[in-house]
C-alpha positions in Angstrom: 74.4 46.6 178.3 72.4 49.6 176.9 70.4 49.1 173.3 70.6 52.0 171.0 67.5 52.7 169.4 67.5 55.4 166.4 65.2 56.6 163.6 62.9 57.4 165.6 59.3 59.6 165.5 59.6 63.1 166.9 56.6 62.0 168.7 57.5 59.0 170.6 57.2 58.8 174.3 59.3 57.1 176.9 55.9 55.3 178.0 55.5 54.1 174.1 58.9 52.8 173.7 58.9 50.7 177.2 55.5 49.5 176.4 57.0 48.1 172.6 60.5 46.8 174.6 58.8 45.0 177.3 57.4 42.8 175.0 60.7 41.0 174.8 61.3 41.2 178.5 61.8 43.5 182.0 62.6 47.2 180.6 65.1 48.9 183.5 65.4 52.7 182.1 64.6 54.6 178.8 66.6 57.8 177.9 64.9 59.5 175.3 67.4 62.8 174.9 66.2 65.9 174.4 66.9 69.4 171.8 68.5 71.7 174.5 67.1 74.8 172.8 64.0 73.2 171.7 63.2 70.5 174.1 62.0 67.9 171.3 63.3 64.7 171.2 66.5 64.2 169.3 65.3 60.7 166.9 66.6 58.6 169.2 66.9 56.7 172.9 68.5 53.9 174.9 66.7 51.3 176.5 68.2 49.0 178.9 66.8 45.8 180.0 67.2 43.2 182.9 69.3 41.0 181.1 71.5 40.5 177.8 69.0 37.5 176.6 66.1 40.3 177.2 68.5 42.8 175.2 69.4 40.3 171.7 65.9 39.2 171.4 64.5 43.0 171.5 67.7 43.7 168.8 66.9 41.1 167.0 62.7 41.6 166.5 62.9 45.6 166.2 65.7 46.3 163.9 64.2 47.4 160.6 60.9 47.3 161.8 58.6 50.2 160.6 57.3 51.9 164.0 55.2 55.2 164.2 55.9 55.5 160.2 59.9 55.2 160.5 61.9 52.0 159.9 64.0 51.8 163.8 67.8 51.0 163.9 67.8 48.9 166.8 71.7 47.7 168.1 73.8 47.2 170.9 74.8 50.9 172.1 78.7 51.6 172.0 80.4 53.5 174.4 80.3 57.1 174.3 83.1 58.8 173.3 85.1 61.6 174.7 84.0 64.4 172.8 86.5 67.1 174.7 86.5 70.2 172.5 90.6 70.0 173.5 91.3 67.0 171.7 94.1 66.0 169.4 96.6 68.0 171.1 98.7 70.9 169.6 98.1 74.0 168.6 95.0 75.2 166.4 96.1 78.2 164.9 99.4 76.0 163.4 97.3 73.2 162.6 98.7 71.0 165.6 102.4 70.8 163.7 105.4 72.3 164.7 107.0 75.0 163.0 110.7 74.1 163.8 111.9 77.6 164.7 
């Protein structure tokens, strides 16, 4: 399970957010994604920890709370999607429909 942690500072660290997670238990990894073109972090970062308990007492202490001036969205991450720029099929310039020539 992977925590999904959003409205977040520009400014935070990885070292700030394990240091606020690890006071509900044994932080495993922090990805704090980065801007490609920029290289600033994005406003937000997964955190796992060593167990779900761990996980649903960090969710439930840190969402809402104000951090670094920001008020976090802290929940359980859902799977990423498959963002394929090739999805839905068909083709684009008819809008995916047939024509029925």
């Amino acid at each position: 399970m992977s925590i999904y942690v959003g409205n977040l500072s520009y400014e935070v660290q990885k070292d700030d957010l394990k240091t606020v997670f690890e006071e509900y238990g044994s932080v495993t990894r922090v990805h704090l994604p980065t801007d490609r073109e920029t290289g600033r972090p994005r406003g937000f970062a997964f955190v796992e920890m060593t167990t779900e308990d761990e996980e649903a007492a960090a969710i439930d202490a840190l969402d809402g709370a104000e951090w670094m001036g920001r008020d976090m969205k802290v929940n359980k991450a859902k799977p990423r999607e498959n963002r394929s720029s090739f999805s839905g099929g068909g083709n684009r310039r008819s809008g995916g429909f047939s024509r029925g020539f």
